[in-house]
N, C-alpha and C positions, 0 to 999 in steps of 0.2 A: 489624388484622384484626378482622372483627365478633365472633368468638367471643371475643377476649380483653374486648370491652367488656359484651359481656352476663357473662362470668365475673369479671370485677369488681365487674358491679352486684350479683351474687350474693354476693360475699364481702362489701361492703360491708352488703349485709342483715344477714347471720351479726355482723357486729363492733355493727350497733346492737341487733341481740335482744340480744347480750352485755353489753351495755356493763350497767358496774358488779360484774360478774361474777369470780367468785373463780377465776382459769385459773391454771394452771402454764406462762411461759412456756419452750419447746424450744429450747434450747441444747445444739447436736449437739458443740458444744465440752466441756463440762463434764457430767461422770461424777457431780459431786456431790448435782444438783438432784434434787429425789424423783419418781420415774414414777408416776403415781398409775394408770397400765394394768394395774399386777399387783395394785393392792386388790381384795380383798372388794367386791362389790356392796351389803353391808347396811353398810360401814365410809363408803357417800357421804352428808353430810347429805342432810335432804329438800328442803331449799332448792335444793342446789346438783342435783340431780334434775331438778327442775322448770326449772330455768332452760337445763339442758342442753336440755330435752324442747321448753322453746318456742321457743329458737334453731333448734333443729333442726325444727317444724312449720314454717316460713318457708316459701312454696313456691318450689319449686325448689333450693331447698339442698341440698347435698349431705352426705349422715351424715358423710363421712372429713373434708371440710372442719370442721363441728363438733365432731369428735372429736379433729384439729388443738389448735384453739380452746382445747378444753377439757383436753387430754390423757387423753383416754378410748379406749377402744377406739369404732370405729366402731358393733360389734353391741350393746356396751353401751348407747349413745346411741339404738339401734335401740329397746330393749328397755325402755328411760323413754319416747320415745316414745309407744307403746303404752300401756304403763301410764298416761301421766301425761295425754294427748291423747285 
């Protein structure tokens, strides 16, 4: 289907703005891994800010898909965005 090949080119975007990048990856298996959606916004380094903020500038990206990535909340990654772009 054409949508699924342009929505791969897009996630493939998202994994190279990333790349290098400190994620938490989602394991719907295990209870144990840390959520890092219920921190504090002043508890994220400023690195890790920023890196969210320029995956997420990539055009056409979608926030949910970087907030996937990153395990952020979507409005979070909205709200670096802004700030950091």
């Amino acid at each position: 289907m054409p949508g699924e090949k342009k929505s791969q080119f897009f996630k493939d975007k998202v994994v190279q703005m990333a790349a290098g990048a400190e994620y938490v990856k989602i394991d719907r298996e295990s209870n144990f891994q840390p959520d890092h959606r219920e921190r504090p916004n002043n508890q994220y380094p400023e690195e890790f800010k920023r890196r969210v903020a320029r995956a997420a500038s990539v055009n056409g990206v979608k926030l949910t898909w970087v907030g996937l990535r990153f395990n952020v909340l979507p409005e979070t990654v909205k709200g670096w965005c802004e700030e950091y772009n």
